[in-house]
C-alpha positions in Angstrom: 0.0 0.0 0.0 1.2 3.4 -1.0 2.8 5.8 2.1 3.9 9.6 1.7 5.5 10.6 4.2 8.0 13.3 2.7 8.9 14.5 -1.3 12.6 12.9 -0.3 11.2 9.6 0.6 8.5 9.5 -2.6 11.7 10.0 -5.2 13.6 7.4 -3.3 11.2 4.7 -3.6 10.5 6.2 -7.1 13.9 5.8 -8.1 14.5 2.0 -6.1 11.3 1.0 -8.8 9.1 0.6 -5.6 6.5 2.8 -6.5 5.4 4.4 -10.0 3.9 8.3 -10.5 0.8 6.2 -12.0 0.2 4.4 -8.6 0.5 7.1 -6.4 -2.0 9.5 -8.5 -4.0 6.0 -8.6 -4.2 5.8 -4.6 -5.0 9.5 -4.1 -8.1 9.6 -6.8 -9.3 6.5 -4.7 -8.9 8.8 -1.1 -10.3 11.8 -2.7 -13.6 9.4 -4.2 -13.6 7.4 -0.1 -13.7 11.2 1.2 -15.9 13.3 -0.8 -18.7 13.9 2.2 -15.3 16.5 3.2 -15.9 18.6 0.6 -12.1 19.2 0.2 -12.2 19.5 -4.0 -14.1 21.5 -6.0 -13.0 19.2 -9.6 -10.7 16.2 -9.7 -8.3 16.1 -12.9 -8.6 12.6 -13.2 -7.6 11.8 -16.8 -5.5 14.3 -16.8 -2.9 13.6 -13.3 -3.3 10.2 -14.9 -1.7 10.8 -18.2 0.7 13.2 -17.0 2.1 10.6 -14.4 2.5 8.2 -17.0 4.6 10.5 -19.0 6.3 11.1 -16.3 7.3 7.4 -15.8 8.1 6.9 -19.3 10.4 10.0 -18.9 12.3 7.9 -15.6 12.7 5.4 -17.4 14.6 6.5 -20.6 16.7 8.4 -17.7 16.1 11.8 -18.8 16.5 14.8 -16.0 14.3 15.0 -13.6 12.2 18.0 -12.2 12.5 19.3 -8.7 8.9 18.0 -8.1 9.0 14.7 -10.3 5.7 13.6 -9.4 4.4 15.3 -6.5 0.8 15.3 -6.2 -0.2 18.7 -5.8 -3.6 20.4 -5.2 -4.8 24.1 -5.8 -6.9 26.5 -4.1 -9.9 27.7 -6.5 -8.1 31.1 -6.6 -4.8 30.2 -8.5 -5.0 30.3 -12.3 -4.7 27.4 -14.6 -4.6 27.8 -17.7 -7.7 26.1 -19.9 -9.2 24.8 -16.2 -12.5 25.9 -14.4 -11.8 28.8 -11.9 -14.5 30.3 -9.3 -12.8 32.1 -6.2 -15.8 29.3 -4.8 -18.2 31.9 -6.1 -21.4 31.7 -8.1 -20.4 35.0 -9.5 -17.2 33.0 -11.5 -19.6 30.3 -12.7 -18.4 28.3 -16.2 -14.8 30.5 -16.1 -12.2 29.0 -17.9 -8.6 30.3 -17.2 -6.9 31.8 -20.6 -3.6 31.2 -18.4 -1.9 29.6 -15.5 -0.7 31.3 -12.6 3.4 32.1 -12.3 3.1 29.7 -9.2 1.7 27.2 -11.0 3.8 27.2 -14.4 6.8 26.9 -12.1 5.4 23.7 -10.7 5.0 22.4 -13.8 8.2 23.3 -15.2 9.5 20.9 -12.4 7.3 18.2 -13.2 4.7 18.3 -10.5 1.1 16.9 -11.0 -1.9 18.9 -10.4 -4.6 16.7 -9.3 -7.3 19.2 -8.7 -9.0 22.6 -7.5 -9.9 23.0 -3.6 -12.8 24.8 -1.9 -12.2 27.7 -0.6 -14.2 30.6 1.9 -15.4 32.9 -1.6 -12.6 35.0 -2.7 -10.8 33.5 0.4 -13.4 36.1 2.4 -13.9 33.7 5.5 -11.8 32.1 8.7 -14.4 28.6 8.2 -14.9 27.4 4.8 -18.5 27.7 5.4 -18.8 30.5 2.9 -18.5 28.8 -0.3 -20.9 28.3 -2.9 -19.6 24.7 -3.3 -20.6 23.9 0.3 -18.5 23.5 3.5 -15.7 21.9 4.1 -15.1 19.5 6.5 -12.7 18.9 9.4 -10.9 15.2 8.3 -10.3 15.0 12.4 -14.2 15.7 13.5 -16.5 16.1 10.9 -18.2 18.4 13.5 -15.6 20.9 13.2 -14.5 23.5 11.0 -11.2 23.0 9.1 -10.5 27.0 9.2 -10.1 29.2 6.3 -10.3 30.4 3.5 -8.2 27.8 2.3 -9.7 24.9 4.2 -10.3 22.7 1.1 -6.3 23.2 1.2 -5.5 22.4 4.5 -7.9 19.2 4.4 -6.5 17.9 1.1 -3.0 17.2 3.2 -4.3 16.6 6.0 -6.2 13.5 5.0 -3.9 12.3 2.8 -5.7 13.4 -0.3 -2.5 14.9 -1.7 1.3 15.5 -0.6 0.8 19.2 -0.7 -1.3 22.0 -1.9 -1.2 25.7 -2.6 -3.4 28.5 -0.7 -3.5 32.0 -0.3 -2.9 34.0 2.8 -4.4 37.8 3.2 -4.8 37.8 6.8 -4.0 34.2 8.0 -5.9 31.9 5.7 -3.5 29.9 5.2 -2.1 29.0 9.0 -5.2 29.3 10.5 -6.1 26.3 8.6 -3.4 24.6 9.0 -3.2 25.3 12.9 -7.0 23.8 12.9 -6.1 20.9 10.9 -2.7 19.7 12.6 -0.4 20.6 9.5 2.7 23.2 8.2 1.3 26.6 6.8 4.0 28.9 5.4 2.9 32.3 4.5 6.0 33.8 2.8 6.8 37.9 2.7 4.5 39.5 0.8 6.3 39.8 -2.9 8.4 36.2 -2.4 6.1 34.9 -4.9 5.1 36.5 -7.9 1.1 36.9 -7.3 0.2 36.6 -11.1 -2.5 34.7 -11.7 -3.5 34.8 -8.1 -7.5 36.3 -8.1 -6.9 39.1 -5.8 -8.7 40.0 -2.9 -6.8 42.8 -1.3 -3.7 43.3 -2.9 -1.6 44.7 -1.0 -2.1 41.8 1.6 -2.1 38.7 -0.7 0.5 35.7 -0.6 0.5 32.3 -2.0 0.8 30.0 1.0 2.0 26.0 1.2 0.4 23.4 3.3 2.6 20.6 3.7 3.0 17.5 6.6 6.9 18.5 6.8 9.2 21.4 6.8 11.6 20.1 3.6 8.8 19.7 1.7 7.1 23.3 2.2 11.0 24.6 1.7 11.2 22.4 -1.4 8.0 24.1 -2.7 8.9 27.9 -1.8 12.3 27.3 -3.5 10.8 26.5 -7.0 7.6 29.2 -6.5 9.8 32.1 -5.5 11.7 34.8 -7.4 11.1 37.8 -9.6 8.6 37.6 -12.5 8.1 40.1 -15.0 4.2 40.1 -14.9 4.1 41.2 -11.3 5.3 44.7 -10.3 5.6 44.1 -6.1 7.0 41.4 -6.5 10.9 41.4 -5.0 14.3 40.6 -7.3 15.8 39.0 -4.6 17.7 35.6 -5.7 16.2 33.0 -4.3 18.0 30.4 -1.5 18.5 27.1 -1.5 16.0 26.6 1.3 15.6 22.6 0.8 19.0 22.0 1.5 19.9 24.6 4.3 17.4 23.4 6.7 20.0 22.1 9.3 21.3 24.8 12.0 23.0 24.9 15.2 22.4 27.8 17.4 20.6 29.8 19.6 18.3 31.8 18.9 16.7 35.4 20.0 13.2 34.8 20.6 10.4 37.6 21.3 6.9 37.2 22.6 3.9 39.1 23.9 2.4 38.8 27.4 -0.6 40.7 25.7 -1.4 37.9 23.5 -0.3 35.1 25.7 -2.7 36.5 28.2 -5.2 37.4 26.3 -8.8 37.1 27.6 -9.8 35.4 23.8 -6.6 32.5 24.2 -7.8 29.3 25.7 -5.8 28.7 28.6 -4.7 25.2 27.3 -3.0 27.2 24.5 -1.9 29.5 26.7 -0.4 27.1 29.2 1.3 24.9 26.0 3.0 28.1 24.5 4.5 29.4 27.5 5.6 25.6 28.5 8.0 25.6 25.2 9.1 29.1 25.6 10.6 28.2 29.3 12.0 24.8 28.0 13.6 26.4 24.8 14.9 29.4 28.1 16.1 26.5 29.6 17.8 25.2 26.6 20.3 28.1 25.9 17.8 30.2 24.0 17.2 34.2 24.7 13.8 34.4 25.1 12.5 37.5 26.3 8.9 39.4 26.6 8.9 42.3 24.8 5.6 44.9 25.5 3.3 45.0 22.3 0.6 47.6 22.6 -0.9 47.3 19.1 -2.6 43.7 19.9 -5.6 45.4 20.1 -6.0 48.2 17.3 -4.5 45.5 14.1 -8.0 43.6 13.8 -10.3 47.1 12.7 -7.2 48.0 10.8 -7.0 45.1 9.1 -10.8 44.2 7.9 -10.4 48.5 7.3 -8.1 48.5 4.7 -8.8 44.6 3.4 -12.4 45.3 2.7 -11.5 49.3 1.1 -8.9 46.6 -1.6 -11.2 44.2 -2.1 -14.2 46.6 -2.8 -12.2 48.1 -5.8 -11.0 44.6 -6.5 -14.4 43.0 -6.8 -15.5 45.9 -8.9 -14.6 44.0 -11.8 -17.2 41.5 -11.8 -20.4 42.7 -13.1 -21.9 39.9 -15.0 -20.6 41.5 -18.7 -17.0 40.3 -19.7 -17.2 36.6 -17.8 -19.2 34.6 -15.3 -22.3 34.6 -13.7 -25.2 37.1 -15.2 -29.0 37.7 -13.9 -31.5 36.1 -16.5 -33.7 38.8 -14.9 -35.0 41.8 -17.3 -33.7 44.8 -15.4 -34.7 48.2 -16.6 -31.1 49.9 -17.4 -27.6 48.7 -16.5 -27.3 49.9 -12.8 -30.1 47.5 -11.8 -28.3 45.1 -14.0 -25.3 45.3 -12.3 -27.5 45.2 -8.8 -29.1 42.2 -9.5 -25.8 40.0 -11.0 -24.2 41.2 -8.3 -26.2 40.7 -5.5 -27.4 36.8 -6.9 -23.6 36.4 -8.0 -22.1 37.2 -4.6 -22.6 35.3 -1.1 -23.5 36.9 1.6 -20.3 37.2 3.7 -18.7 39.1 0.1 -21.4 41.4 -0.3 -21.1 42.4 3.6 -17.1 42.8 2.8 -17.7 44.6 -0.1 -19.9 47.4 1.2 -17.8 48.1 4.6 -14.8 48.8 1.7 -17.3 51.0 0.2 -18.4 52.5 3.2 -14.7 53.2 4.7 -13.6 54.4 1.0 -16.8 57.1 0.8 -16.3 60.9 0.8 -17.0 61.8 4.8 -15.5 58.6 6.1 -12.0 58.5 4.4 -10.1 59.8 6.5 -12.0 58.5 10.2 -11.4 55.0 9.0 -8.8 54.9 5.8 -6.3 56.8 6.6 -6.1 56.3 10.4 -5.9 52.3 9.5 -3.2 53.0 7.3 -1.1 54.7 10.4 -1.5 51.9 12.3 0.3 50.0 9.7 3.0 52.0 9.7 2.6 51.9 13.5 3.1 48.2 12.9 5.6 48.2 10.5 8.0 50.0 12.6 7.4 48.1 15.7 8.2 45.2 13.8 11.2 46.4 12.4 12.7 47.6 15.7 12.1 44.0 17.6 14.0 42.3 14.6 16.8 44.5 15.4 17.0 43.0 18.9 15.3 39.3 17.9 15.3 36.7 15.2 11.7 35.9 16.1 8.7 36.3 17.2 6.6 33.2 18.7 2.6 33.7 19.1 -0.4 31.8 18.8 -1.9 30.8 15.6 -5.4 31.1 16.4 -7.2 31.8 19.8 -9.0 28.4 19.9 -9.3 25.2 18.5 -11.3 24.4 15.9 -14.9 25.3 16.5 -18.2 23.4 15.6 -20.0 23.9 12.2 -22.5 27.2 12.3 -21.3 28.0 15.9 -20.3 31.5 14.5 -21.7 32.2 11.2 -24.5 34.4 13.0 -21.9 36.5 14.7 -19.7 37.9 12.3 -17.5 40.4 14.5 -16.6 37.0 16.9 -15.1 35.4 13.1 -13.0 38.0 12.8 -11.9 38.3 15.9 -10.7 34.9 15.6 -7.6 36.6 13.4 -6.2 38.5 16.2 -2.9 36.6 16.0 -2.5 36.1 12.3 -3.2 39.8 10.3 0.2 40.9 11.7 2.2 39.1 9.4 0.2 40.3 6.7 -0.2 44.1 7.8 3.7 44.4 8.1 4.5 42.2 4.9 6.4 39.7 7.0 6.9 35.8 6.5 5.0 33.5 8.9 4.5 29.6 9.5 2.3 27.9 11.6 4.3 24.7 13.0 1.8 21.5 14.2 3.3 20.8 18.0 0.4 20.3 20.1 -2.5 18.8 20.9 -5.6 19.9 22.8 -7.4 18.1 25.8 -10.0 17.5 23.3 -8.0 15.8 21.0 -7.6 18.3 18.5 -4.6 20.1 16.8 -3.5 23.4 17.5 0.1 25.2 16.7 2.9 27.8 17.5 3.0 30.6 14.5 6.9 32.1 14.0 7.7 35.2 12.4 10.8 37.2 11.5 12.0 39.6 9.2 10.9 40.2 5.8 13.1 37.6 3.3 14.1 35.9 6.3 12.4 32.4 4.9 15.5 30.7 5.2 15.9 31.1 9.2 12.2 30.7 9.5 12.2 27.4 8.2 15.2 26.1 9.7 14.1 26.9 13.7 10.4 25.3 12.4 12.4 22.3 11.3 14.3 22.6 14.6 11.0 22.9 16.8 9.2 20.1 14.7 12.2 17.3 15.9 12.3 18.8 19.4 8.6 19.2 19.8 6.7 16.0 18.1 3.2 16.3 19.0 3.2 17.8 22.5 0.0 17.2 25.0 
């Protein structure tokens, strides 16, 4: 029976003749088919994972070069371009789009022989911290069925973690990719903003967007933001940098600087088991040689407004696009003249949580209310930004929690929207100040669920990132 337990180990047995691409597609089409009640894919490219893993055997065996990603089963969030593939953003508005082109993510994945198996739910343009607000349906926690995998990219997060793919792509504006993966008990890497190129990634506030990894291991998330990353001609922000050799730099020997917040560990919102678990590691790593040291954060409570501020003012421009003329859904309804036109595609195209998003942006972005709400959510970015930058003079990281809880029950908050987004207290950081963040699977609740420790550091700093999440994940296997 085919096993993945890392890309390293699936080219090994790949190359010993032990397993074939064409097996290992075969076995995840037959866990996606067992699993469908999870609501993890949108569309399954059967025929096509198929024929491209055959080609890809045929390639191994006349020994020709190899790609990077020789056969790694990869799955997409429905907000990454593909070329000639269905693409919604999980939105009525989007529906029967068919990509004219692929995403720069996704052509370099290809270029290094990687299989895409399929499209993944998502929250509707990856508005949503549950996966409840998708047109497809909810998606499902693989752990408790009961339970929200987190979002918006929880058909992402649940693809890996039931074992419906090796990895998977998402996108992160304000924590959507390691919420999910804290809630689900797996690696979510949100890289700095412009590490890779966002081409082809649907936006939903621009400034903010990131393509994200899920992955079970650190070498393998590495492995994936080493072939994604670099400059790209078709996107302006994003940085020349040359890109490092993550996958093969992971191993480090020292001691680090660490930083953390009383305010969030103390937070009313934390569970206490969280809490307790957190501040158990940061006294053991003290212990170990490590400088770890509180440092006084008086932001915690002003970066939520801010955020969902300046998100919903992006993704109200953003969303202006779709009106039901060039593409996607349109209103069968006669309308009398091309305002009630728009109106009535745009309120039947859009779900409810978008059109809510959409008309805060609006309302923040109107003549009277710029400047009470815009502008002043801007200075607490730069606020941000420059606290950030001053404790990564003095620190290499900064430990906090990914979420404030585990992963809730279905419906519990859809009626109370300002408790969802509260829910992003510890995530929107990253994203406000443009710095990379992972979310690193070490614990594990008194209810038997998952729940992790988010790292941060310095913009570009990937490489350390991923080497003291690597270090944590062999010191720290599964705490209780």
């Amino acid at each position: 029976m085919f096993e993945f337990s890392s890309i390293e180990q699936y080219h090994q047995s790949l190359q010993e003749g032990n397993i074939t691409c064409a097996e290992a597609v075969a076995h995840y089409l037959e866990q996606i088919k067992k699993t469908g009640r999870l609501n993890a894919f949108i569309e399954v490219y059967e025929e096509e994972a198929l024929q491209k893993a055959r080609e890809l055997d045929n390639q191994r065996r006349q020994a020709r070069p190899l790609g990077k990603l020789h056969g790694v089963v990869i799955g997409i969030k429905d907000v990454l371009c593909h070329k000639d593939h269905l693409l919604t953003a999980s939105s009525k508005i989007l529906e029967g789009f068919t990509s004219i082109y692929s995403a720069t993510a996704i052509e370099r994945l290809l270029t290094e022989d990687a299989i895409i198996i399929g499209r993944l739910n998502c929250d509707e343009f990856a508005m949503g911290s549950t996966n409840e607000n998708s047109a497809y349906g909810k998606v499902l926690n693989a752990l408790d069925e009961t339970r929200i995998p987190g979002g918006s990219s929880g058909g992402s997060a649940v693809a890996v973690q039931a074992g419906l793919c090796m990895v998977s792509l998402g996108s992160d504006t304000g924590g959507s990719v390691r919420q999910p993966a804290d809630l689900c008990g797996i690696v979510g890497l949100k890289p700095t903003y412009g590490r890779i190129s966002r081409y082809g990634l649907i936006a939903y506030a621009s400034s903010f967007d990131q393509i994200g990894i899920f992955s079970k291991n650190i070498p393998d998330a590495a492995l994936l933001l080493e072939v994604m990353a670099g400059a790209d001609d078709f996107d302006s922000t994003v940085s020349e940098r040359p890109v490092e050799q993550y996958s093969s730099s992971l191993t480090e020997n020292k001691k680090y600087r660490i930083a953390f917040f009383n305010e969030a560990l103390d937070h009313p919102s934390l569970d206490p088991e969280i809490s307790k678990a957190m501040k158990g590691t940061l006294e053991d790593l003290r212990q170990k040689g490590h400088n770890v040291q509180p440092v006084e954060f008086d932001l915690l409570e002003y970066i939520v407004p801010a955020y969902y501020v300046l998100t919903t003012a992006e993704a109200s421009s953003n969303l202006s696009r779709y009106d039901g003329i060039k593409y996607g859904y349109r209103t069968p309804v006669a309308t009398d003249g091309l305002t009630e036109f728009y109106k009535e595609t745009r309120s039947k195209g859009f779900g409810k949580e978008v059109r809510r998003r959409i008309m805060l942006g609006t309302f923040v972005l109107s003549s009277g209310y710029y400047d009470a709400y815009f502008t002043r959510a801007q200075k607490v970015r730069k606020l941000l930004y420059e606290k950030i930058k001053l404790i990564f003079n003095q620190f290499d990281f900064i430990f906090l929690p990914t979420t404030p809880a585990i992963a809730f029950r279905i419906g519990e908050k859809m009626t109370d929207p300002i408790s969802m987004y509260l829910a992003d207290i510890y995530t929107v950081m990253a994203n406000l100040a443009g710095i990379p963040a992972i979310s690193v699977p070490l614990y594990t609740h008194s209810s038997g669920m998952p729940f992790g420790l988010q790292v941060l550091s310095g913009r570009f700093n990937e490489l350390s990132l991923l080497r003291v999440s690597n270090k944590l994940m062999e010191q720290y296997p599964k705490q209780k």
